[in-house]
BALOBA-1460 file (C-alpha; in Angstrom, 3 decimals):
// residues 252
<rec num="1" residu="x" x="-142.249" y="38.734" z="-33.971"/>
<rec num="2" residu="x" x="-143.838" y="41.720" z="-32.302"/>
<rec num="3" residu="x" x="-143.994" y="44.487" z="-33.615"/>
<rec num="4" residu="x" x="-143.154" y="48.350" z="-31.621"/>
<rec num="5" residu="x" x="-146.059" y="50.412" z="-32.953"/>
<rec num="6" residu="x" x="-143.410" y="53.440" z="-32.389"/>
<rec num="7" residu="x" x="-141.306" y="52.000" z="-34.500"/>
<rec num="8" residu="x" x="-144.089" y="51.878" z="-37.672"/>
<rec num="9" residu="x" x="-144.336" y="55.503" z="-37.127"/>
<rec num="10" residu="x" x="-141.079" y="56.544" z="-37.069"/>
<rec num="11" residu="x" x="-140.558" y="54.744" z="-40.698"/>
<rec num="12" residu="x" x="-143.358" y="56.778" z="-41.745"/>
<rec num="13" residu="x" x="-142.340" y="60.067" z="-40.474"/>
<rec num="14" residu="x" x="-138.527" y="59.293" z="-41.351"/>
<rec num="15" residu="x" x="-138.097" y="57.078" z="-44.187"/>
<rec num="16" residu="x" x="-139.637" y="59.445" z="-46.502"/>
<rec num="17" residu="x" x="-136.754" y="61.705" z="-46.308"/>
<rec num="18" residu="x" x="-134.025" y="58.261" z="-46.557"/>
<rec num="19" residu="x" x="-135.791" y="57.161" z="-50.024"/>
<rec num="20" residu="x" x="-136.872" y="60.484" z="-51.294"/>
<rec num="21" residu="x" x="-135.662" y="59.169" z="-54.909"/>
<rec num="22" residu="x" x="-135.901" y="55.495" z="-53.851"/>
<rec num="23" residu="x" x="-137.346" y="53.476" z="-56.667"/>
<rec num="24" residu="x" x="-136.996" y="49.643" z="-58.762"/>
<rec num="25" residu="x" x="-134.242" y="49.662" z="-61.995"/>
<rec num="26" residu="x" x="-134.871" y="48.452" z="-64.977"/>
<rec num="27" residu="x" x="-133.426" y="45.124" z="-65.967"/>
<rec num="28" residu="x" x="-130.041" y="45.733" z="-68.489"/>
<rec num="29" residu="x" x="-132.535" y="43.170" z="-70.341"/>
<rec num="30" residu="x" x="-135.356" y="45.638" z="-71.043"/>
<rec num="31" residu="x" x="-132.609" y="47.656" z="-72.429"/>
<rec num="32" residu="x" x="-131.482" y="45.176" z="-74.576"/>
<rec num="33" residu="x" x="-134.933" y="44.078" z="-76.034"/>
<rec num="34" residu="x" x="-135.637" y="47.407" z="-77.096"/>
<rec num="35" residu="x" x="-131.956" y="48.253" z="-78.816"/>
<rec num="36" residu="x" x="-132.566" y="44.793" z="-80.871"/>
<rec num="37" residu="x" x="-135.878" y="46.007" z="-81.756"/>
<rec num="38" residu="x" x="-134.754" y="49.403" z="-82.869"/>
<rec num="39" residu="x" x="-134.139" y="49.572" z="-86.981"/>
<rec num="40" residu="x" x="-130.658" y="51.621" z="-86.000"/>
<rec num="41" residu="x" x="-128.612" y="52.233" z="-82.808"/>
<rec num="42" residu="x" x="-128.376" y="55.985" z="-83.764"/>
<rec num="43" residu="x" x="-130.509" y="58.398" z="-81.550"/>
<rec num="44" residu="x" x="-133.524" y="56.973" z="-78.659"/>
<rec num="45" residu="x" x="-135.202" y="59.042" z="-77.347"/>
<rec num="46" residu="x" x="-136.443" y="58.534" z="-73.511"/>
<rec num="47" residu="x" x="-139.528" y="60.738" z="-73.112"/>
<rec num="48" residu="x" x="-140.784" y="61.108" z="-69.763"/>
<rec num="49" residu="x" x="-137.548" y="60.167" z="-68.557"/>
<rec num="50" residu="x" x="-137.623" y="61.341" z="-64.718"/>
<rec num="51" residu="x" x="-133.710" y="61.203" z="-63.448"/>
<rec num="52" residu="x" x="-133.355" y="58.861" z="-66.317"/>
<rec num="53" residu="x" x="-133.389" y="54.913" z="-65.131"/>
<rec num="54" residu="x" x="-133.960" y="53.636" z="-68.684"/>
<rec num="55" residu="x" x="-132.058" y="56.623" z="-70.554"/>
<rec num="56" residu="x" x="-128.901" y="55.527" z="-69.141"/>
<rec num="57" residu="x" x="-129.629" y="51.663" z="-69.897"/>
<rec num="58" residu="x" x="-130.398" y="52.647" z="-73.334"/>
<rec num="59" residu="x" x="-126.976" y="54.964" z="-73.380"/>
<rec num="60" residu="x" x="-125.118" y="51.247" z="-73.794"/>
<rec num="61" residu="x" x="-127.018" y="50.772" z="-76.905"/>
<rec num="62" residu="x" x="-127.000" y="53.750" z="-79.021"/>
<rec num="63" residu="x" x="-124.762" y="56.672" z="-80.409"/>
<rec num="64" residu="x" x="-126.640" y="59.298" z="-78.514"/>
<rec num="65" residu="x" x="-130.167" y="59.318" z="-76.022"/>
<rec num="66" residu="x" x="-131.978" y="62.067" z="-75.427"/>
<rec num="67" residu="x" x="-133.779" y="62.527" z="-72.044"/>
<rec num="68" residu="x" x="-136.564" y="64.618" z="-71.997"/>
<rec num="69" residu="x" x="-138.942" y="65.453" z="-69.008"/>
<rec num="70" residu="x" x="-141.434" y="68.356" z="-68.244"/>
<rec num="71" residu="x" x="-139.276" y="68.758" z="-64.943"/>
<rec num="72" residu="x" x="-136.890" y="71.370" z="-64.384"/>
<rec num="73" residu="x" x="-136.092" y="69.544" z="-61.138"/>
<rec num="74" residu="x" x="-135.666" y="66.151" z="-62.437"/>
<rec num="75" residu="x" x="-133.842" y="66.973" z="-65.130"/>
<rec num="76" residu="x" x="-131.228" y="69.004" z="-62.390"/>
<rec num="77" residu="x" x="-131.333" y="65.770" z="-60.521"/>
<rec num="78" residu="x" x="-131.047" y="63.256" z="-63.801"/>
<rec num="79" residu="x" x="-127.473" y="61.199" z="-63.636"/>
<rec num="80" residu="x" x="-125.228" y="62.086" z="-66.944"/>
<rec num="81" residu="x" x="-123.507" y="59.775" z="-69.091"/>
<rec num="82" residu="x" x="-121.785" y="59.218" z="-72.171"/>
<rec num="83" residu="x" x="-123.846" y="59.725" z="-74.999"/>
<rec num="84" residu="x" x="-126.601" y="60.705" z="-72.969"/>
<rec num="85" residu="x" x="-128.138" y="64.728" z="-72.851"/>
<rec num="86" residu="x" x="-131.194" y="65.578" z="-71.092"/>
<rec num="87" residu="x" x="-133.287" y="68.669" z="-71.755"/>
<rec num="88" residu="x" x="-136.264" y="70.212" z="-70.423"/>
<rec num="89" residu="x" x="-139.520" y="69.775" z="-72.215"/>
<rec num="90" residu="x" x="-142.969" y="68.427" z="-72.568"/>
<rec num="91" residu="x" x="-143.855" y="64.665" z="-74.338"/>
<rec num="92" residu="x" x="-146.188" y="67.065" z="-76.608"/>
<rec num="93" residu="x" x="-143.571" y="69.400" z="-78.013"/>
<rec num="94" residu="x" x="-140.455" y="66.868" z="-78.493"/>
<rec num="95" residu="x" x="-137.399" y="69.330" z="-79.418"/>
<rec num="96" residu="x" x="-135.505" y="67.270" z="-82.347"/>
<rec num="97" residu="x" x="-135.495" y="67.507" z="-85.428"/>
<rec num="98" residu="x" x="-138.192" y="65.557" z="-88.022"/>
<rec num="99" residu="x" x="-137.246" y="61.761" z="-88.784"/>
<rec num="100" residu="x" x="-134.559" y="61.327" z="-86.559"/>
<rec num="101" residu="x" x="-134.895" y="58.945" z="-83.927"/>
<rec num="102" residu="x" x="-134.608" y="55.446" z="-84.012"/>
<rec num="103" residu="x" x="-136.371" y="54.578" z="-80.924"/>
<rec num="104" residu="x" x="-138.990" y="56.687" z="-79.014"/>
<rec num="105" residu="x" x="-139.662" y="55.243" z="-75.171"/>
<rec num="106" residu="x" x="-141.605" y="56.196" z="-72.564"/>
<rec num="107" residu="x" x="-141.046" y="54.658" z="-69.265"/>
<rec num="108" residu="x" x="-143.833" y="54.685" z="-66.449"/>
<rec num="109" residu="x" x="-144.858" y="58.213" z="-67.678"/>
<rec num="110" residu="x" x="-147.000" y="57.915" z="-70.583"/>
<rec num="111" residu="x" x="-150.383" y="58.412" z="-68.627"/>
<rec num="112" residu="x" x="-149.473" y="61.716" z="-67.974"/>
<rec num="113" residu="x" x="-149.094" y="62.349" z="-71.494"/>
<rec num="114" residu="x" x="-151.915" y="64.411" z="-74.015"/>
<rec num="115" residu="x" x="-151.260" y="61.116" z="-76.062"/>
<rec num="116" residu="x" x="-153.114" y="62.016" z="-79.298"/>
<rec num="117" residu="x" x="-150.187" y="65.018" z="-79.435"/>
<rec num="118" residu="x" x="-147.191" y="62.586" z="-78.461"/>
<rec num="119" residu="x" x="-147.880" y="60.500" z="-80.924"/>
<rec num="120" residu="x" x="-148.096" y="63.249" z="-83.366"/>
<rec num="121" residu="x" x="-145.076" y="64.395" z="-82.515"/>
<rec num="122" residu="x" x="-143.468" y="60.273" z="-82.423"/>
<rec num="123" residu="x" x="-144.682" y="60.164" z="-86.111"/>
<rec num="124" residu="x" x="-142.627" y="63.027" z="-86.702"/>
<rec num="125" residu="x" x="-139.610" y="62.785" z="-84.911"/>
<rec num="126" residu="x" x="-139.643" y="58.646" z="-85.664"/>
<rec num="127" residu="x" x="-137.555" y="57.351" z="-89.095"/>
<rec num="128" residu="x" x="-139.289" y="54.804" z="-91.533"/>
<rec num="129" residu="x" x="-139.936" y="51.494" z="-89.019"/>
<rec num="130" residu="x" x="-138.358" y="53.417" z="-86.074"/>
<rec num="131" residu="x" x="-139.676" y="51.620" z="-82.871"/>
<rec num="132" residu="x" x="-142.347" y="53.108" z="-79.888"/>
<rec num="133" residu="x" x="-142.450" y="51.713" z="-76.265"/>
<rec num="134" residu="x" x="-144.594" y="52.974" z="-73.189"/>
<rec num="135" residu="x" x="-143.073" y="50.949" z="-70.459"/>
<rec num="136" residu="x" x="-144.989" y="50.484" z="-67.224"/>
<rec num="137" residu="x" x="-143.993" y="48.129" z="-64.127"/>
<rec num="138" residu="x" x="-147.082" y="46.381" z="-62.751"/>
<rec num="139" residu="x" x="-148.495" y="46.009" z="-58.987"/>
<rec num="140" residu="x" x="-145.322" y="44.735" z="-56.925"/>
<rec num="141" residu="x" x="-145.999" y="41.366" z="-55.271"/>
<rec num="142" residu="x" x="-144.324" y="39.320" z="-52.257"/>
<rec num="143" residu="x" x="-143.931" y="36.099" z="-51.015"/>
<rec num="144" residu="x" x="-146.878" y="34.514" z="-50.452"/>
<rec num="145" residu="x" x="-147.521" y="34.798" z="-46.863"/>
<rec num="146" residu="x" x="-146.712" y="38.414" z="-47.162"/>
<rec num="147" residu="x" x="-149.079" y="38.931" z="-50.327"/>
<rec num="148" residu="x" x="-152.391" y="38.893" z="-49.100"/>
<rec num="149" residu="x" x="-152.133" y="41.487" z="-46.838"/>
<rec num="150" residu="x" x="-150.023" y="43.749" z="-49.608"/>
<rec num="151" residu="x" x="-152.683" y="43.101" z="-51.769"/>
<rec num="152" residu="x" x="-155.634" y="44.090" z="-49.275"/>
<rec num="153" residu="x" x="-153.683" y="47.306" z="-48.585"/>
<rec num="154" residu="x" x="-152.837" y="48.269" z="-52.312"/>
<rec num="155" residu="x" x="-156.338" y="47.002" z="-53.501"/>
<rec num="156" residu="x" x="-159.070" y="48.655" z="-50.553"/>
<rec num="157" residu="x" x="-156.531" y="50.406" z="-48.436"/>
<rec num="158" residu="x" x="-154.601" y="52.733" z="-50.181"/>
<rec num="159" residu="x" x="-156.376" y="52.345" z="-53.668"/>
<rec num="160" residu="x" x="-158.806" y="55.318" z="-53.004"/>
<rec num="161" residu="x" x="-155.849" y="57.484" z="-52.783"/>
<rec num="162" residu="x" x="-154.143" y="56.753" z="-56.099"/>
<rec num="163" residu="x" x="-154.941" y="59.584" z="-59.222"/>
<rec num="164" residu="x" x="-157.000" y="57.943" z="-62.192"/>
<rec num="165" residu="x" x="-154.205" y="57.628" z="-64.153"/>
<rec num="166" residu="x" x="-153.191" y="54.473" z="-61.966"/>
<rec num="167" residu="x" x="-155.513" y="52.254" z="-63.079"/>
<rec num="168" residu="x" x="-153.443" y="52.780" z="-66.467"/>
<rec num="169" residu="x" x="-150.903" y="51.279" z="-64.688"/>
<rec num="170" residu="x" x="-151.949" y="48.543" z="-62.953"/>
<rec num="171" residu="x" x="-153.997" y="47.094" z="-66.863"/>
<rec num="172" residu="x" x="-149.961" y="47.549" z="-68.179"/>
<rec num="173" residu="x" x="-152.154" y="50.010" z="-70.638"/>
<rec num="174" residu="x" x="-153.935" y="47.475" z="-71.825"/>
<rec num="175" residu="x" x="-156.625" y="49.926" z="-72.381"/>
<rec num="176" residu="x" x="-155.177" y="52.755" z="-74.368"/>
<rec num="177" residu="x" x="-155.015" y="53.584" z="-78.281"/>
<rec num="178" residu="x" x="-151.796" y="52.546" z="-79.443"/>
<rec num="179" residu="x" x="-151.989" y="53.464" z="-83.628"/>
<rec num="180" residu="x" x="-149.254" y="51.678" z="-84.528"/>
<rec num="181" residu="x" x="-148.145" y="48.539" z="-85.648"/>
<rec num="182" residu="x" x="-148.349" y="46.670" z="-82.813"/>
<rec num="183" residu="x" x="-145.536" y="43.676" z="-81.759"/>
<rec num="184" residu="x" x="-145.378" y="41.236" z="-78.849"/>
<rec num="185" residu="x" x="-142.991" y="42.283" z="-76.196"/>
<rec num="186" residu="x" x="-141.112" y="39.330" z="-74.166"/>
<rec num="187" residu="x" x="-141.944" y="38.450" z="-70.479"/>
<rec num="188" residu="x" x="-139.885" y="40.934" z="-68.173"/>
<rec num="189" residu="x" x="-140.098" y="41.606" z="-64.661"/>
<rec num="190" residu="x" x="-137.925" y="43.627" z="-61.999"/>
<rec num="191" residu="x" x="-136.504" y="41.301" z="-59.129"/>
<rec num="192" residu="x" x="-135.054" y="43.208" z="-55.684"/>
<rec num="193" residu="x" x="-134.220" y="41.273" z="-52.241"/>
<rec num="194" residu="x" x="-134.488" y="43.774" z="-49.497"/>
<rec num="195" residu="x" x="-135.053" y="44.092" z="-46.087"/>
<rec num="196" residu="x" x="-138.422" y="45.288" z="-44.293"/>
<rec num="197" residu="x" x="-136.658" y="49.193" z="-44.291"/>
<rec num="198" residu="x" x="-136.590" y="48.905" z="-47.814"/>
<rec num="199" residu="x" x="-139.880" y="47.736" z="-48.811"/>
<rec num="200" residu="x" x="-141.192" y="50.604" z="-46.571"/>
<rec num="201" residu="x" x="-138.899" y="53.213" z="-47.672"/>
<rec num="202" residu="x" x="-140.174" y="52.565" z="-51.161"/>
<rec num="203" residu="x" x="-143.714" y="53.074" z="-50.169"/>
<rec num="204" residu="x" x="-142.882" y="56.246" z="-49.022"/>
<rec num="205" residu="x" x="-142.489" y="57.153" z="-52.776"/>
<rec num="206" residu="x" x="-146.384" y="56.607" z="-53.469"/>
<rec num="207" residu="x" x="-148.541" y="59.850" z="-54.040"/>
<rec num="208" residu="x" x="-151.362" y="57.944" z="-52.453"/>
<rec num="209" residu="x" x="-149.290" y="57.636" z="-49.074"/>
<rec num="210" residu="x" x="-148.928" y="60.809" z="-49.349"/>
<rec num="211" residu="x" x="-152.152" y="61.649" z="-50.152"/>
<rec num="212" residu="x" x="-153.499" y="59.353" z="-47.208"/>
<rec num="213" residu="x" x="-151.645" y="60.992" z="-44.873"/>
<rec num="214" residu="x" x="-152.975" y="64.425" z="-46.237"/>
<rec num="215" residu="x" x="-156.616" y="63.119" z="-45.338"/>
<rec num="216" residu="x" x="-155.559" y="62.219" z="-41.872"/>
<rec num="217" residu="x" x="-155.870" y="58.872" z="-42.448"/>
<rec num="218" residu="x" x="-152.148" y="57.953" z="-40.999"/>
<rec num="219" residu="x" x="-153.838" y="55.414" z="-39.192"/>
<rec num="220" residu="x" x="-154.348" y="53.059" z="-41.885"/>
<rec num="221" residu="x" x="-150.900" y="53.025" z="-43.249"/>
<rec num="222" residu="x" x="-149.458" y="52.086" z="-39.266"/>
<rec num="223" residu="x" x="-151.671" y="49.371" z="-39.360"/>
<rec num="224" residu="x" x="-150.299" y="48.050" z="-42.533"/>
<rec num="225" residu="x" x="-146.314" y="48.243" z="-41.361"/>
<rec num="226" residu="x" x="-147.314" y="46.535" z="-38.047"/>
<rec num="227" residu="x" x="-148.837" y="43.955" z="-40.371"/>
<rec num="228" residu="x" x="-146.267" y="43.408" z="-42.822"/>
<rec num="229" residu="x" x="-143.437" y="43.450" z="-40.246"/>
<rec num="230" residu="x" x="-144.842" y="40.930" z="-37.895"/>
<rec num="231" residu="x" x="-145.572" y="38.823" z="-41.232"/>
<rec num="232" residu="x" x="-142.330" y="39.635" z="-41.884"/>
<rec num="233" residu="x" x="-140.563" y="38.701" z="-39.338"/>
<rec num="234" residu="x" x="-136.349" y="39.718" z="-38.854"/>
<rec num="235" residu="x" x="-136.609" y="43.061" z="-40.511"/>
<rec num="236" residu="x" x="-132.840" y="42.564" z="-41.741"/>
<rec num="237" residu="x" x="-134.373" y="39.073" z="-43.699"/>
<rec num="238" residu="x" x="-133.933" y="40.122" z="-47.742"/>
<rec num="239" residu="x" x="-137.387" y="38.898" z="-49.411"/>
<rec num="240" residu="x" x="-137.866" y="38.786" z="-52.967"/>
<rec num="241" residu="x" x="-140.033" y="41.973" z="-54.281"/>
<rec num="242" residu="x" x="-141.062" y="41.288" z="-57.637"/>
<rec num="243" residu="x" x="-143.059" y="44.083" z="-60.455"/>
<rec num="244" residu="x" x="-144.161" y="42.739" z="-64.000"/>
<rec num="245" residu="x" x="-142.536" y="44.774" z="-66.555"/>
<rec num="246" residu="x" x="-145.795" y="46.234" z="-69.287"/>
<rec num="247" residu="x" x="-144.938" y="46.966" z="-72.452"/>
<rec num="248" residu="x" x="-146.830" y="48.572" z="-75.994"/>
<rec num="249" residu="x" x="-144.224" y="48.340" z="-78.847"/>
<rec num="250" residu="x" x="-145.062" y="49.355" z="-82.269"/>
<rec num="251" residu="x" x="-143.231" y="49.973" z="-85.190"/>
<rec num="252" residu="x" x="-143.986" y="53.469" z="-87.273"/>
C-alpha cells in the first residue's frame, strides 16, 4: 500500500528513542549447547556481556556467571539475577581468579577485543578442558519479497557506514585466530515475528544509521522505509525476521 513519506521520517526521528535498547535474544537453546559443552556447571563467565542477554540464559545453567563489560553504563543498565554478578572491566584484564571458570563466552563483542590479550587472560582464568565461545548473530534476513531490497540496503546502502570490525561479523569470524582446540557448533538461529515498527525500531540500533545520518545522508535511509513498508504492506502484519547464530568453540 502507499506509503506517507512523513510517516518514514517520523520513525526515524522517533523510534530511536522507543528502541534505544531494542535488540534479538538469544535462543534458551544457545544457552543450553554451551552448558552441555562446559566440563562443569560451576562459574561462566560472559565477557563482553552488554546488559547481559546471554549472562542471564547462562544463569539457568551454572552455580554463578560473571558479567563483565568495559561499560560503566551498561553494566548500571544490565538486568540482575540469581547467581548472576556483573562488574566493570575490560575483556583484557578479566578480574577472577587463575583456573576458575568453566566456560568463558563472548557474545557479539569479541571484535572489539585486543584478542591476543583475551585469550591470554582465557588461558588463565579457564580450568583444564574449560570451554571458549565468541558468539556472533549473522546479517538478519526476511521473507523473500522483502529480502532483496534489505539486502541492497545492508550490502551498498548502509554498508559504507558500518566500522571495520563488521565485516567480522557478517564472516561469523570465520577469519580470526582462534588457538584452541577447535569443535563444531550446532546450527542456531534467532527467529522474531514483528510488525513493520519493529523491524524499524531495531534499525535504529545500528551505528551505521547513525553514522549515515551524521553524514547527512538521511535521505537514503527514507528511501529504504518507504521501500520496505510498501513491500510490506499492513504495518501491524508480524513477518518472520530471522539472524544465523556464529559460533568459535574451543576447548583449553
Amino acid at each position: 500500500m502507499p506509503t506517507d513519506r512523513s510517516l518514514s521520517r517520523n520513525w526515524f526521528d522517533e523510534g530511536g528513542r522507543a528502541y534505544a535498547r531494542f535488540r534479538p535474544e538469544y535462543p534458551p537453546r544457545l544457552a543450553d549447547f554451551l552448558a552441555s559443552a562446559a566440563p562443569a556447571r560451576g562459574l561462566a563467565v560472559d565477557v563482553g556481556c552488554g546488559n547481559g542477554q546471554l549472562t542471564r540464559l547462562l544463569a539457568a545453567h551454572f552455580d554463578k556467571v560473571v558479567g563483565l563489560d568495559p561499560s560503566a553504563d551498561q553494566i548500571a543498565n544490565a538486568t540482575p539475577g540469581d547467581r548472576i554478578e556483573y562488574r566493570c572491566a575490560p575483556a583484557e584484564r578479566l578480574p577472577l581468579p587463575d583456573a576458575s571458570a568453566s566456560l568463558i563466552t563472548a557474545a557479539q563483542a569479541a571484535h572489539w577485543f585486543d584478542l591476543p590479550a583475551f585469550y591470554r587472560e582465557v588461558r588463565r582464568v579457564g580450568t583444564p578442558g574449560a570451554v571458549v565461545a565468541l558468539i556472533s548473530y549473522g546479517v538478519l534476513t526476511l521473507e523473500p519479497r522483502l529480502d532483496a531490497r534489505f539486502q541492497t540496503f545492508y550490502r551498498d546502502e548502509i554498508g559504507p557506514y558500518w566500522p571495520p570490525e563488521r565485516k567480522l561479523v557478517d564472516t561469523g569470524y570465520a577469519t580470526i585466530d582462534f588457538p584452541f582446540a577447535e569443535r563444531a557448533a550446532p546450527a542456531l538461529d534467532i527467529r522474531l515475528d514483528w510488525h513493520l515498527n519493529e523491524f524499524i525500531g531495531y534499525l535504529l540500533t545500528w551505528s551505521a544509521v547513525r553514522s549515515a545520518r551524521e553524514a547527512g545522508r538521511e535521505g537514503l535511509l527514507i528511501d529504504f522505509a518507504n521501500d520496505i513498508a510498501d513491500a510490506w504492506g499492513d504495518p501491524n502484519i508480524r513477518r518472520t525476521v530471522r539472524w544465523p547464530i556464529n559460533m568459535r568453540i574451543g576447548t583449553l
